[in-house]
C-alpha positions as CSV (number, residue, x, y, z in Angstrom):
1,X,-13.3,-11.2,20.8
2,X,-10.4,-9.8,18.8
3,X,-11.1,-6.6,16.8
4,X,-8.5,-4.6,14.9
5,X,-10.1,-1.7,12.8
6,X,-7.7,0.1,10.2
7,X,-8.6,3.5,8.6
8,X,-6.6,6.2,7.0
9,X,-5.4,4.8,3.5
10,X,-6.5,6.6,0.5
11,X,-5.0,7.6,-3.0
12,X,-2.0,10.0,-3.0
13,X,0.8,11.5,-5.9
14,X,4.1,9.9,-5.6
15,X,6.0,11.9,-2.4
16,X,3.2,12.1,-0.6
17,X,2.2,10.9,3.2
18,X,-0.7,8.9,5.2
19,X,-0.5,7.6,8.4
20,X,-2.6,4.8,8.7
21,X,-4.1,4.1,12.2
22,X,-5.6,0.3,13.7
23,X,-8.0,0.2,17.0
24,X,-7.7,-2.7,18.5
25,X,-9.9,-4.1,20.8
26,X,-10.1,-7.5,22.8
27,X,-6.4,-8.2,23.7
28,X,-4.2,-6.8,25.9
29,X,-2.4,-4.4,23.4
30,X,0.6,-3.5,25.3
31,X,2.4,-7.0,25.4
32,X,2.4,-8.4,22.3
33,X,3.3,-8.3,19.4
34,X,1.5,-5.8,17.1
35,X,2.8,-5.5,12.8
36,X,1.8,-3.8,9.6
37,X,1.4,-6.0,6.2
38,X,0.8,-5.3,2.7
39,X,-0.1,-7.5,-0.3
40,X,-0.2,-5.8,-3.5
41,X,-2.9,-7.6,-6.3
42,X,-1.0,-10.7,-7.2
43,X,1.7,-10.9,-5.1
44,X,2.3,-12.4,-1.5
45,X,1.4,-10.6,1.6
46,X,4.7,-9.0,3.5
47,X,5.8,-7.8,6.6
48,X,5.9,-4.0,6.4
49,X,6.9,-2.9,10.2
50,X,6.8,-4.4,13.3
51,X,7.1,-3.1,17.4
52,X,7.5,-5.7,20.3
53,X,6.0,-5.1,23.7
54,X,9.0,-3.5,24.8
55,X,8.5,-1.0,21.7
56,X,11.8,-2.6,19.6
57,X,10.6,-1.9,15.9
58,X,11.6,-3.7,12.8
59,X,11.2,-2.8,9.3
60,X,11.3,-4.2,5.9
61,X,14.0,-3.2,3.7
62,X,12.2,-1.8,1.3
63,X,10.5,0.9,4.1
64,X,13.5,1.7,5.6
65,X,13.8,5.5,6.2
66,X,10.0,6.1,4.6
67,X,7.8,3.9,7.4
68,X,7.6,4.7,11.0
69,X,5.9,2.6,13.2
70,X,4.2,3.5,16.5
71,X,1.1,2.2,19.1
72,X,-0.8,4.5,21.8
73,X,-0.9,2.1,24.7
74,X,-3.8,4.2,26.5
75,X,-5.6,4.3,22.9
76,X,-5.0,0.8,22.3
77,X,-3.9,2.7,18.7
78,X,-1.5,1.3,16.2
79,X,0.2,3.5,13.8
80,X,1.9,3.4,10.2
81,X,3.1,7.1,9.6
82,X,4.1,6.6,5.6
83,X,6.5,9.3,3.9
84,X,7.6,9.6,0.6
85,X,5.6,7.2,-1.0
86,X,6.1,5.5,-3.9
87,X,3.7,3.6,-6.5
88,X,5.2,0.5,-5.9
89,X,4.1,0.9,-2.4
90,X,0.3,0.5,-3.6
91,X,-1.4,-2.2,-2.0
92,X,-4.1,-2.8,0.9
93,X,-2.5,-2.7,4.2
94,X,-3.7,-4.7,6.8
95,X,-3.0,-4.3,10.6
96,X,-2.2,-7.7,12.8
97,X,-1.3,-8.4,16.3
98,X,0.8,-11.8,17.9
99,X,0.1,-13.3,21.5
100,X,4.1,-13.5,21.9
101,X,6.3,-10.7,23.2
102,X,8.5,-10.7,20.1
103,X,8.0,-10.0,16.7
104,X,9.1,-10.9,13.4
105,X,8.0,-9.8,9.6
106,X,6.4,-13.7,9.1
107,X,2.9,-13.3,8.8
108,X,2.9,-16.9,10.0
109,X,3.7,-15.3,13.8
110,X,0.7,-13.3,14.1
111,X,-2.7,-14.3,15.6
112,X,-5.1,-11.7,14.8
113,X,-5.6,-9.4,11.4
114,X,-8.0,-6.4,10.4
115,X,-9.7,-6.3,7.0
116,X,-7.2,-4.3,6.0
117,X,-7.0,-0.5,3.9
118,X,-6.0,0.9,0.6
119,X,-3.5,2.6,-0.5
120,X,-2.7,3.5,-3.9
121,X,0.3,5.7,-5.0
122,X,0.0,7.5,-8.3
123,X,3.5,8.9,-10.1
């Protein structure tokens, strides 16, 4: 059974930092596909970051330069290090993982998703 267990959102000013953190348990973490999505209240859910099994990363535009994405192997840990946040980065963020070795910001492509965490950006 698939498990993938986010923590480490929270409320922050405008500027500030979290790095958000997903355990995953039940797959074989190192080759597949593992991504961070967000869906603020009304709106679509959207790929956020994303890093292959060969650890290639891709980010939405709108992260560029704030987001970096990175996964323990041995921890079977993703990471979301987030800098410089904004408010219109508030939203929950949820962690999700694709059997395939290659990634892409469609949330169709992914197999797996935690229940997700807030975060909520004040200015």
């Amino acid at each position: 059974q698939v498990q993938l267990v986010e923590s480490g959102g929270g409320s922050v000013q405008a500027g500030g930092s979290l790095r958000l953190s997903c355990a995953a348990s039940g797959l074989t973490f190192s080759s597949g596909c593992l991504g961070w999505f967000r869906q603020a209240p009304g709106k679509e859910r959207e790929g956020v970051a994303t890093i292959d099994s060969f650890s290639s990363l891709k980010y939405a535009e709108p992260v560029k330069g704030r987001f970096t994405i990175s996964k323990d192997n041995a921890k079977s840990t993703l990471y979301l290090q987030i800098d410089s946040l904004k408010p219109e980065d508030t939203a929950m963020y949820f962690c999700a993982a694709g059997v395939q070795w290659w990634c892409s910001l469609r949330n169709t492509d992914f197999h797996y998703w935690g229940q997700g965490t807030q975060v909520t950006v004040s200015s």
